[in-house]
N, C-alpha and C positions, 0 to 999 in steps of 0.2 A: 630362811623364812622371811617372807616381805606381811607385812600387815595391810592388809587390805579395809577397805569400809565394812564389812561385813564379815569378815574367817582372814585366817592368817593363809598366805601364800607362800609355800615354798617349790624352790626350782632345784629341779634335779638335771644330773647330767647322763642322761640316755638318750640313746640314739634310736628309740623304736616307741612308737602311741603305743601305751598301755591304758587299760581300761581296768580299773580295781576291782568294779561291780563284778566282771565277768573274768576277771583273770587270761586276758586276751591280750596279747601283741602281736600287734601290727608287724612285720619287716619292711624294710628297704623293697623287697623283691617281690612284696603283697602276700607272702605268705602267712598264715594268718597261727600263732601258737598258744594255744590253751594250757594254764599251769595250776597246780596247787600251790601258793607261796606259803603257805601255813605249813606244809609236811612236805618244803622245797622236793615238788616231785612234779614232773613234768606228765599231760594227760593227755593231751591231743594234739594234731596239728593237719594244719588244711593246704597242702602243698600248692594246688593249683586255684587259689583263692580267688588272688588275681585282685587284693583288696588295698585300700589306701584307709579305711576302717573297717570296724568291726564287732557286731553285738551279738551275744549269743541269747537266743528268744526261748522261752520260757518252755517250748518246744523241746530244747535241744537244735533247733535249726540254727544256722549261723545266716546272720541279715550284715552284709556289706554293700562298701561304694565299691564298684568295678567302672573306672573311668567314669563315665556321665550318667552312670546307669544304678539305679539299684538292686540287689539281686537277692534271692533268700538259698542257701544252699540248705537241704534234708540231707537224710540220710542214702532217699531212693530218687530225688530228681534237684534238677536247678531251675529256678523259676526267677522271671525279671519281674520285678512288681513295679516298677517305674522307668522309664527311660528319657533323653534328653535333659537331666537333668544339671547340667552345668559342669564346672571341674568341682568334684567331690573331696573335700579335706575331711570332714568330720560327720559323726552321726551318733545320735540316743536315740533312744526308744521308749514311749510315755506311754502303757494301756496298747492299743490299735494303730498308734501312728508313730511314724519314724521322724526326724527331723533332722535334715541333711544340709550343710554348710557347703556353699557354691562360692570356690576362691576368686574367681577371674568374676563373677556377676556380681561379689559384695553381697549377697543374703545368704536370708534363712529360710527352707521350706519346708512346709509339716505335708506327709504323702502316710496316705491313708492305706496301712497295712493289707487293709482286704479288697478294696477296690482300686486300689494305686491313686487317687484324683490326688492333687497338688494343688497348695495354697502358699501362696510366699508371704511367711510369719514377719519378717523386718527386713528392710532393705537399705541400703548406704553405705555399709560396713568394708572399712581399706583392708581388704586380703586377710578374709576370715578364716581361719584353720580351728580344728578341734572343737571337741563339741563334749560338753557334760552335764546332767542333770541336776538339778539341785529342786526339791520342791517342785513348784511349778515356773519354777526359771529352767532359760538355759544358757551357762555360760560356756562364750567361745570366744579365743584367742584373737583378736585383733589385730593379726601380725603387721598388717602394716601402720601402726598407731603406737606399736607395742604395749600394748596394754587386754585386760580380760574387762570383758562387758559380757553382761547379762541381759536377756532378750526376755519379755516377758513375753510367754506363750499364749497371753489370751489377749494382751494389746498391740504387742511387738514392739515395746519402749526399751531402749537401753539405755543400760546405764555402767557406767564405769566400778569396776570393783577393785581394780588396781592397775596403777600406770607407770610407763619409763622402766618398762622390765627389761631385762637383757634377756630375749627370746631370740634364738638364732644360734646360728652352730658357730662361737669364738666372738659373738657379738653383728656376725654378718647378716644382713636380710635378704633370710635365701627360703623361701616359703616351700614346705612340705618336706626339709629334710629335717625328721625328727624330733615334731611339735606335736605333743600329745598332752592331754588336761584330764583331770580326771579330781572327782571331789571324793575325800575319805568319810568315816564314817561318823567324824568329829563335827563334820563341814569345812576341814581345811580343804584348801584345794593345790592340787599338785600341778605343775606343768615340767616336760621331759622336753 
């Protein structure tokens, strides 16, 4: 556990973005698995996901990045609610809007659930991965800074919450193998 400005960080060593909120992991292959960790018993899984993340909406729909796109899966169709949206590492979801992490463009953009429009929330960011809500912040991995910054959703100001982390697979920077953030229910925040 690293002590951060604001919550204690601890880093774990997994190989797959987990999401606590939704009990969601990501794979390597985009497969996307839904578990109960509380009655370790496993409840879903979305074989053809085809995701680099993954939230599941209040629906029951699962809302992921599918390469630049992003896409809502139901139960009876697939729908792309945004497209051309950058290389996709991370995403939350606040109310109506999704907020999608563009690695190779350095932002952040808020894309409006029902009408898909896009707005890019903060920009400048060195190979932003992962993405979690806290509040109405959103903090996401800064892998090439190594450090977690938080974006405030209604200015777009970062600001550093902890830095000089060993994020990467043995220490290497190697962006999207295996960088997932996610805040518990204390306000610590975990990175995998």
């Amino acid at each position: 556990e690293v002590a951060g400005p604001t919550a204690p960080v601890a880093l774990l060593n997994f190989a797959t973005k987990i999401s606590s909120a939704a009990e969601l992991a990501v794979m390597s292959t985009g497969e996307v698995l839904q578990f109960a960790r509380n009655q370790n018993k496993f409840l879903k899984e979305w074989k053809d996901a085809k995701a680099s993340a993954a939230v599941e909406l209040g629906d029951g729909s699962l809302l992921v990045t599918q390469g630049k796109d992003l896409v809502r899966i139901g139960p009876n169709e697939t729908k792309k609610i945004a497209a051309d949206l950058g290389t996709l590492q991370g995403l939350a979801v606040l109310a109506n809007d999704a907020y999608v992490v563009d690695l190779a463009g350095g932002q952040v953009m808020q894309v409006n659930l029902g009408s898909g429009a896009k707005k890019v929330v903060a920009k400048g960011l060195d190979k932003p991965m992962s993405a979690a809500l806290s509040g109405n912040q959103l903090l996401v991995i800064e892998f090439g800074k190594q450090r977690i910054v938080s974006v405030s959703l209604t200015s777009g100001a970062i600001t550093e919450v902890a830095g000089n982390l060993p994020i990467g697979i043995y220490g290497k920077q190697q962006p999207g193998l295996g960088v997932g953030l996610s805040v518990g229910a204390t306000g610590a925040i975990y990175v995998t």
